[in-house]
C-alpha positions, 0 to 999 in steps of 0.5 A: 500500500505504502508503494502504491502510494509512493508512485502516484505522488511521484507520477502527480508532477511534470517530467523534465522532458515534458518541460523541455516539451512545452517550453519549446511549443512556446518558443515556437508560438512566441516565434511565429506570433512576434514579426506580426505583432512587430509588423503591426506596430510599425504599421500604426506608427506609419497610420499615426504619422499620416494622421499626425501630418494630416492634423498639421496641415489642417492646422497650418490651413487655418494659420494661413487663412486667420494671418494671410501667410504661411509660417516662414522658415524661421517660425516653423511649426512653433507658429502654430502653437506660439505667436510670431513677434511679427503677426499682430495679436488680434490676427493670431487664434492660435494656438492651432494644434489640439493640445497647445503642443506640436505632436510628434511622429510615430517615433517620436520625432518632430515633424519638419517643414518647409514653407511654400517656395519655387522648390516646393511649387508654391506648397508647404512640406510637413515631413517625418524621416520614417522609422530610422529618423534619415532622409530617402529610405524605402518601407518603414524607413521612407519618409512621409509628408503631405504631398505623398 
């Protein structure tokens, strides 16, 4: 009886080999789940930026709609959200962005701009340089802007 006993306990638990079993089963799984989950971040910091940009150029709109110009080189993207010395204060509505902050990339990077010029064929540019923060680059790393 006491024998009996011995060898239930003993089989109640997990072998060894059935551990190395099930931690590979999870490796396995963690493997082929973690690129789509990976893909689909990137792929919502792109959505994000878009969005980021669109909300800029909306914002810039309305600049130019209450001041009657674009924000210069020098003012850059700050006009948006603090008044230029050289906009008088009744012209200014500002700050044009939600939350009284200019937002960020989907890496978290300030957007550039470019203000209208011959170059730009008389059009602004927002731009964010893609997940490795350079200019040119192609998939995640392309750079996006409001004219593409």
């Amino acid at each position: 009886m006491e024998s009996n006993r011995i060898t239930r306990a003993s089989r109640a638990g997990f072998t060894l080999f059935e551990m190395i079993i099930v931690v590979a089963i999870l490796g396995l799984l963690v493997a082929l789940v973690a690129p789509r989950l990976t893909g689909n971040l990137e792929k919502s910091k792109i959505t994000t930026t878009k969005t980021q940009i669109a909300n800029l150029s909306t914002s810039i709109e309305q600049f130019y709609l209450e001041v009657g110009r674009y924000p210069s080189s020098e003012e850059g993207l700050t006009a948006l959200i603090e008044r230029p010395q050289s906009v008088p204060e009744e012209k200014w509505n500002g700050p044009y962005t939600e939350k009284d902050v200019l937002p960020r990339d989907g890496w978290d990077r300030p957007f550039e701009y470019d203000p209208p010029d011959d170059e730009n064929n008389n059009r602004y540019v927002i731009r964010s340089l893609g997940a490795d923060g350079r200019a040119g680059g192609e998939k995640t790393d392309a750079d996006l802007t409001n004219r593409t």
